[in-house]
DRENKOL-704158 format. One record per residue (C-alpha): residue in three letters; x negated, y, z. Coordinates in steps of 0.5 Angstrom, whole numbers, padded with zeros to 4 digits, always signed. Last residue first. Example, Ala and Ser with C-alpha at 12.3 -4.5 7.8 and 13.67 -1.06 7.14 Angstrom:
% DRENKOL-704158
SER-0027-0002+0014;ALA-0025-0009+0016;
//
This chain:
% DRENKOL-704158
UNK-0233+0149+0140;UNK-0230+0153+0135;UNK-0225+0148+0134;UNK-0222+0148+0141;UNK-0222+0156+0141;UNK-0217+0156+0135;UNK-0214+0151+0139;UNK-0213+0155+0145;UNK-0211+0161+0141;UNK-0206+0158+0139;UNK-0203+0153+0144;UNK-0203+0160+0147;UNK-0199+0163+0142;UNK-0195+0159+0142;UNK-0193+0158+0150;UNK-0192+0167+0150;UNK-0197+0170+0153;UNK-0197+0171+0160;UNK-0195+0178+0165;UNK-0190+0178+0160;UNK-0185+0185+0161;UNK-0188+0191+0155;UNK-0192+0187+0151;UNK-0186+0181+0151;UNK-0180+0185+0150;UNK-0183+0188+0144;UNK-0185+0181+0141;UNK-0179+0179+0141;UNK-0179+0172+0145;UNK-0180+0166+0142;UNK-0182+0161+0148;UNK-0177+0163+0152;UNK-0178+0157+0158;UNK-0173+0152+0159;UNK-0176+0151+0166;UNK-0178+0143+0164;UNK-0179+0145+0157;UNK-0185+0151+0159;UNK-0188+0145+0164;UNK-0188+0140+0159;UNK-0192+0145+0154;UNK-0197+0147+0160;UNK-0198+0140+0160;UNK-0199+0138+0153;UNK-0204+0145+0151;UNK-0208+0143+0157;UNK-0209+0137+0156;UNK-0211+0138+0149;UNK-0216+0143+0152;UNK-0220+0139+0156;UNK-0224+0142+0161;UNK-0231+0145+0161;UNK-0230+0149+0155;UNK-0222+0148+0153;UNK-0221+0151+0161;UNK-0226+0157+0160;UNK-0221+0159+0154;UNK-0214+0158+0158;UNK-0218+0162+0163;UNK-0220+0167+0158;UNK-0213+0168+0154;UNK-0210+0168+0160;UNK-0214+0174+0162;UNK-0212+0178+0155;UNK-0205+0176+0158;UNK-0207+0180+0165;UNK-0210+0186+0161;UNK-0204+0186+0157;UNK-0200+0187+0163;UNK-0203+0192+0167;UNK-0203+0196+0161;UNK-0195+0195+0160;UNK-0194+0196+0168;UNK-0198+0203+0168;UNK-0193+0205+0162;UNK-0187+0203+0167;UNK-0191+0206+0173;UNK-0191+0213+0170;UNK-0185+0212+0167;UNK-0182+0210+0175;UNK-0186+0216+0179;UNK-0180+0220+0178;UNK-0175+0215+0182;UNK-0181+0213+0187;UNK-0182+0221+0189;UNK-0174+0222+0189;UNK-0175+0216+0195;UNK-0180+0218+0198;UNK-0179+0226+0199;UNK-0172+0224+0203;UNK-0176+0220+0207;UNK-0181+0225+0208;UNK-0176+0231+0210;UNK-0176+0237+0206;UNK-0171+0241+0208;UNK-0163+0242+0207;UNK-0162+0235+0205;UNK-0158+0233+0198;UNK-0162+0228+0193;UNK-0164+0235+0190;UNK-0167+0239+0197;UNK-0171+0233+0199;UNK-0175+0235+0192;UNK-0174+0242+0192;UNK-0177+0242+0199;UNK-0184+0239+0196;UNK-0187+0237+0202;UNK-0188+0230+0201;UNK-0191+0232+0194;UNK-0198+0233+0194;UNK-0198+0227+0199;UNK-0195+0223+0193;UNK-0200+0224+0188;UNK-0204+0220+0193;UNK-0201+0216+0196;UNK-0200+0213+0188;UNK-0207+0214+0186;UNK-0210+0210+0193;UNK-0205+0204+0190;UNK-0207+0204+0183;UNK-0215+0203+0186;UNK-0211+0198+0191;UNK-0208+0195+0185;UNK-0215+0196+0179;UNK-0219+0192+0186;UNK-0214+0186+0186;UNK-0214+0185+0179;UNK-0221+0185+0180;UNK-0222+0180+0185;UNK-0217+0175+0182;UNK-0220+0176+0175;UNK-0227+0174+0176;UNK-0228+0169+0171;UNK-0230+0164+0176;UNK-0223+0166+0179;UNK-0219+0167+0174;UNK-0222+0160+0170;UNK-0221+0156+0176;UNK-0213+0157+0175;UNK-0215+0154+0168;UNK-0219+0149+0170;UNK-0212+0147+0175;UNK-0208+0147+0169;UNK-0213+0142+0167;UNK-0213+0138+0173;UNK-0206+0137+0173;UNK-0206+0135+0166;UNK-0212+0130+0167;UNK-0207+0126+0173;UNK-0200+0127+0168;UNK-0195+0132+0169;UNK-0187+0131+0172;UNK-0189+0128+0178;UNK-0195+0132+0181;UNK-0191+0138+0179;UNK-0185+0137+0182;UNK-0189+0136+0188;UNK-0192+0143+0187;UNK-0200+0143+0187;UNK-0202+0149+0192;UNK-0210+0151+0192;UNK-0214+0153+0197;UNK-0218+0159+0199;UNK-0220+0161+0206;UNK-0227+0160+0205;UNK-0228+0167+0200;UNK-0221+0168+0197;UNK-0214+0167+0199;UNK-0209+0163+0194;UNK-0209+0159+0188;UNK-0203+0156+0184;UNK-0199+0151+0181;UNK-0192+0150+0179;UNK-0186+0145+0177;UNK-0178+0147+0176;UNK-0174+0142+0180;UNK-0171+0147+0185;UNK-0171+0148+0192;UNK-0173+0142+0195;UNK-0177+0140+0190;UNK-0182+0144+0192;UNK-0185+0141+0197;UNK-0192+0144+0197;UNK-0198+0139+0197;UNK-0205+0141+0198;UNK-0212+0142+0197;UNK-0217+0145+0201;UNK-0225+0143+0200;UNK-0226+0148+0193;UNK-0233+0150+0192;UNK-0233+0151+0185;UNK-0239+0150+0182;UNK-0237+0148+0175;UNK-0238+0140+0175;UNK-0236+0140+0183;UNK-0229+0143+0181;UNK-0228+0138+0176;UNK-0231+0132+0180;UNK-0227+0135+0187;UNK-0219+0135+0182;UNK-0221+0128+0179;UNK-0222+0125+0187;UNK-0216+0128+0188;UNK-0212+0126+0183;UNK-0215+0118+0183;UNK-0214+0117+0191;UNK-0215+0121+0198;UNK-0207+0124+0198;UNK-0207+0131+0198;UNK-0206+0136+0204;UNK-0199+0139+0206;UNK-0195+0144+0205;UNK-0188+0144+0208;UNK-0184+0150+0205;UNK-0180+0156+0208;UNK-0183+0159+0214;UNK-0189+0154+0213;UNK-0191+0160+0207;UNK-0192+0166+0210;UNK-0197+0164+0214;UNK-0203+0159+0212;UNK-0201+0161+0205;UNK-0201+0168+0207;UNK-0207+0169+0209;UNK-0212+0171+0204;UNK-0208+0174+0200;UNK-0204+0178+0205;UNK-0210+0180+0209;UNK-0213+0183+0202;UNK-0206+0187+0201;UNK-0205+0190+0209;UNK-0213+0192+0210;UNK-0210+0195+0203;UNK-0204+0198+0206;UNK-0208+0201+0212;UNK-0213+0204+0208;UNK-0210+0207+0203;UNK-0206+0209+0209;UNK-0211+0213+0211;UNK-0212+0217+0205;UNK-0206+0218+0204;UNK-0205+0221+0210;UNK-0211+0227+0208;UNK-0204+0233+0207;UNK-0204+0232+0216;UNK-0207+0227+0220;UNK-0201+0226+0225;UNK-0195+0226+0222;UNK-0197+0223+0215;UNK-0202+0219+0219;UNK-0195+0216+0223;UNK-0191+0216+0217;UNK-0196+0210+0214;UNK-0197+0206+0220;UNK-0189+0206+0220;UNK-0189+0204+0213;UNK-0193+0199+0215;UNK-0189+0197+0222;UNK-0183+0196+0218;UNK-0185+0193+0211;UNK-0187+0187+0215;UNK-0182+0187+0220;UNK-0176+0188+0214;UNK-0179+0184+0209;UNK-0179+0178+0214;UNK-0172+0179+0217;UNK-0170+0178+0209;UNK-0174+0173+0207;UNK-0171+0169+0214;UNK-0164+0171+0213;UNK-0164+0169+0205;UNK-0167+0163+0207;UNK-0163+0160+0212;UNK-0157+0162+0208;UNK-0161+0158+0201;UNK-0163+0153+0205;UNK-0156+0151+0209;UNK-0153+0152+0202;UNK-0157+0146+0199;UNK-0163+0147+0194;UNK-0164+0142+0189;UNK-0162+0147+0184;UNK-0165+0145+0177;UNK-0160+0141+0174;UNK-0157+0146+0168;UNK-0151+0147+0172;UNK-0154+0148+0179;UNK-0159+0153+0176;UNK-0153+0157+0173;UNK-0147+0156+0179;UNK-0151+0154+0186;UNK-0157+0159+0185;UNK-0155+0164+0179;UNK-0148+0165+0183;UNK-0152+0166+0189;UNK-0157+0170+0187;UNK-0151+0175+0184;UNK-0148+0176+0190;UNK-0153+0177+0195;UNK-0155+0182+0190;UNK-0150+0188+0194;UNK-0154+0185+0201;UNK-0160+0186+0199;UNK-0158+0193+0196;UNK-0155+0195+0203;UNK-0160+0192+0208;UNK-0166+0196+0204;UNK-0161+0203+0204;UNK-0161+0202+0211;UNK-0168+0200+0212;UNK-0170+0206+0210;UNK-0167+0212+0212;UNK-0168+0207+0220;UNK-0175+0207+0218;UNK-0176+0215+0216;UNK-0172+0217+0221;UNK-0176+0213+0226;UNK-0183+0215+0225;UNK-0180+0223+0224;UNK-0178+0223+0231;UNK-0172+0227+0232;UNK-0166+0222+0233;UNK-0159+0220+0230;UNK-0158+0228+0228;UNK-0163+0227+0223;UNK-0161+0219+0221;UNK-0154+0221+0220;UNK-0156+0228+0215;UNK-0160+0222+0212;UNK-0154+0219+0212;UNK-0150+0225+0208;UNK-0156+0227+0203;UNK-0157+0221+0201;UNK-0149+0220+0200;UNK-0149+0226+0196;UNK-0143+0224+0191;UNK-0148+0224+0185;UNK-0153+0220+0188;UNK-0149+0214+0191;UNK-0145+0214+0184;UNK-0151+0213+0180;UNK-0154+0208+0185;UNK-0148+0204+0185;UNK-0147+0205+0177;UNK-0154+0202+0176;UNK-0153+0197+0182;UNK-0147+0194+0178;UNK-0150+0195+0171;UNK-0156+0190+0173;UNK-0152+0185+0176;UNK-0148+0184+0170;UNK-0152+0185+0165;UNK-0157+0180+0169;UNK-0151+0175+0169;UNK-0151+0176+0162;UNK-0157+0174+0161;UNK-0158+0168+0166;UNK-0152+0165+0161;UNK-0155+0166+0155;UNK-0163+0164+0157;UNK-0159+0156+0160;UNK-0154+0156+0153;UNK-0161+0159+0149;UNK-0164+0152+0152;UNK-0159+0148+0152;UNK-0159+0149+0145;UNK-0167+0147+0144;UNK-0166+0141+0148;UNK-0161+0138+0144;UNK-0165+0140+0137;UNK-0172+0137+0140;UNK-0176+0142+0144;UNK-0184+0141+0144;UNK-0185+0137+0137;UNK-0181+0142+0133;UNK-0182+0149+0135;UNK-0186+0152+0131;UNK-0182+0149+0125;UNK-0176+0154+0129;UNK-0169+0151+0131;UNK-0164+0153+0128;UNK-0160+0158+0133;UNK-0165+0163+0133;UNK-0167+0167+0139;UNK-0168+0174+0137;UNK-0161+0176+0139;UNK-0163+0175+0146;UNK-0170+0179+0146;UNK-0167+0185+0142;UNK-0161+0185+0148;UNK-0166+0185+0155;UNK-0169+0191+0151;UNK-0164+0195+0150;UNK-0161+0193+0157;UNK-0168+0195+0160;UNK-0168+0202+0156;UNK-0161+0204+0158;UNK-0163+0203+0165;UNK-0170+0206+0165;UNK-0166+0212+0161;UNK-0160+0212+0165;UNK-0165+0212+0172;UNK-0169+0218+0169;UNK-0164+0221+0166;UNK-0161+0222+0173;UNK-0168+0225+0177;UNK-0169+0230+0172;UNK-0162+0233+0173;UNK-0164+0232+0180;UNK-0170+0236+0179;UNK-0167+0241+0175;UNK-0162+0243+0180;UNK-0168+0242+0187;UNK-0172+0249+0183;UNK-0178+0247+0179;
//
């Protein structure tokens, strides 16, 4: 397949996930009835419903927005050649493939973060402000997007890297040490990013002995859960909208109750959602999940190191030979059906573990809580809870709120 064809390719993959992505975001708006469906009387009231579809309408058209400015960025940037233009910049800059690639990469990084600041922010101080969701000031929001920024630059930085460094130094069998490195990278991450990353942007701290903690330890103790690390996160710093979540593995595991959370929820709907979350992981949903990623991960390097060195593909986002960053780039771009497709399997796995924890929560548990809690956390983010069930299978990690309050009913009653 010669460079021509390749990035004709190229371009009708981009419009085609463009088009198909505006499409869908279009199907799931118009499903939003202006009544208020019967499903959903006792969880919205009318007002709360109208602020609801306002809230969804107004993120939506921002999204278009944001989304057709990069899409014509992109194409523009593409069919004037200016991948080819900087990569010939970063060539001539130095010798060392390590360093053309990082310098290829973290240029056009810097630029698309840079081009979605914009939009962020309007969506920050204009859409979540208005709808009383922002707490977070203008200093937080800078310090944060400076220091989110710097991190992923540091980080990606040295792994892409190590990743260049075995292309250069082992040959067509790269791929099989950087599968290495990136999946060290991966499970270092999920057992240490609390204790880590996390203190750069929030202050966590260990719950309070009292009623809650005490209702946390009895549940976990009934299902045999070791579980000694509970804190706090202060989220309402940020946003009023609640969370809760586990992190690390083996010893190092602990769960983060949001602040929000905590107010908003009663002491059984905490410890209910939180039955849930232990659900995943007596459920072995966590590991798994981790290992269906790293085995993903292996097959991508993999695929990509029988193309690395495909003139063609340099050659048709306009350099003279193959180079690896340029290969990167066009590799990621024709992979995206194929992750697009892996995306929708691993979604429907993940909602099917939904179902599993929301089940493992109703046993041990008590489902009526979960079901009043999970209601209270959908209302206070103005979640969707009707959405076109296209959207759905191919973008929701969850179920949609009904179908679990469903499910965990039917569940309820078989007990």
């Amino acid at each position: 397949m010669n460079s021509e064809t390749i990035f004709i390719i190229i371009v009708v993959f981009l419009c085609l996930d463009f088009v198909l992505e505006r499409v869908l975001e279009y199907v799931n708006s118009k499903h939003m009835s202006p009544v208020l469906p019967d499903s959903l009387k006792g969880i919205y009231d009318e007002k709360e419903y109208g602020r609801f579809q306002a809230y969804k309408r107004e993120n939506g058209r921002l999204d278009s927005w944001s989304s057709g400015f990069s899409f014509i960025v992109m194409i523009v940037f593409l069919v004037a050649g200016g991948f080819g233009w900087y990569n010939g910049w970063v060539v001539a800059w130095t010798d060392s493939i390590v360093l053309q690639t990082i310098l290829f990469v973290v240029g056009l990084s810097l630029v698309s973060s840079v081009l979605d600041i914009p939009f962020d922010y309007y969506a920050t101080f204009r859409i979540e402000e208005k709808y009383g969701f922002n707490k977070t000031t203008r200093r937080v929001y800078w310090l944060d997007t400076v220091k989110e920024l710097l991190l992923s630059l540091v980080l990606g930085c040295v792994l892409l890297a190590l990743v260049v460094w075995f292309y250069t130094w082992a040959g067509p069998y790269f791929w099989l040490y950087a599968w290495g490195a990136v999946t060290v990278f991966s499970v270092f991450m999920v057992m240490f990013y609390s204790q880590l990353i996390v203190p750069l942007f929030n202050k966590q701290t260990p719950l309070q002995e009292g009623s809650l903690r005490d209702k946390i330890r009895a549940f976990a103790e009934k299902v045999g859960f070791k579980l000694d690390n509970i804190y706090v996160i202060d989220g309402s710093k940020r946003s009023t909208k609640a969370n809760a979540y586990f992190t690390g593995l083996g010893p190092k595991k602990r769960v983060v109750l949001y602040d929000t959370l905590i107010d908003d929820l009663t002491e059984e709907e905490i410890v209910a959602v939180l039955a849930h979350e232990i659900g995943h992981y007596r459920k072995r949903h966590t590991l798994r999940s981790m290992g269906v990623s790293i085995l993903q991960m292996g097959i991508i390097l993999w695929l990509f190191s029988l193309c690395v060195n495909c003139a063609a593909l340099s050659e048709a986002l306009g350099g003279d030979r193959a180079y690896f960053q340029l290969g990167l780039i066009a590799f990621a771009i024709l992979y995206s059906p194929v992750s697009l497709v892996l995306g929708i399997g691993m979604n429907v796995w993940s909602r099917h573990n939904e179902y599993e924890a929301d089940g493992f929560a109703a046993r041990n548990y008590e489902g009526a809580y979960l079901v009043s809690g999970l209601k209270k956390i959908s209302v206070k983010s103005l979640s969707n809870l009707t959405p076109h069930p296209l959207y759905e299978y191919i973008y929701y990690s969850h179920p949609s709120l009904l179908k679990r309050i469903g499910a965990i009913n039917v569940f309820k009653n078989k007990i």
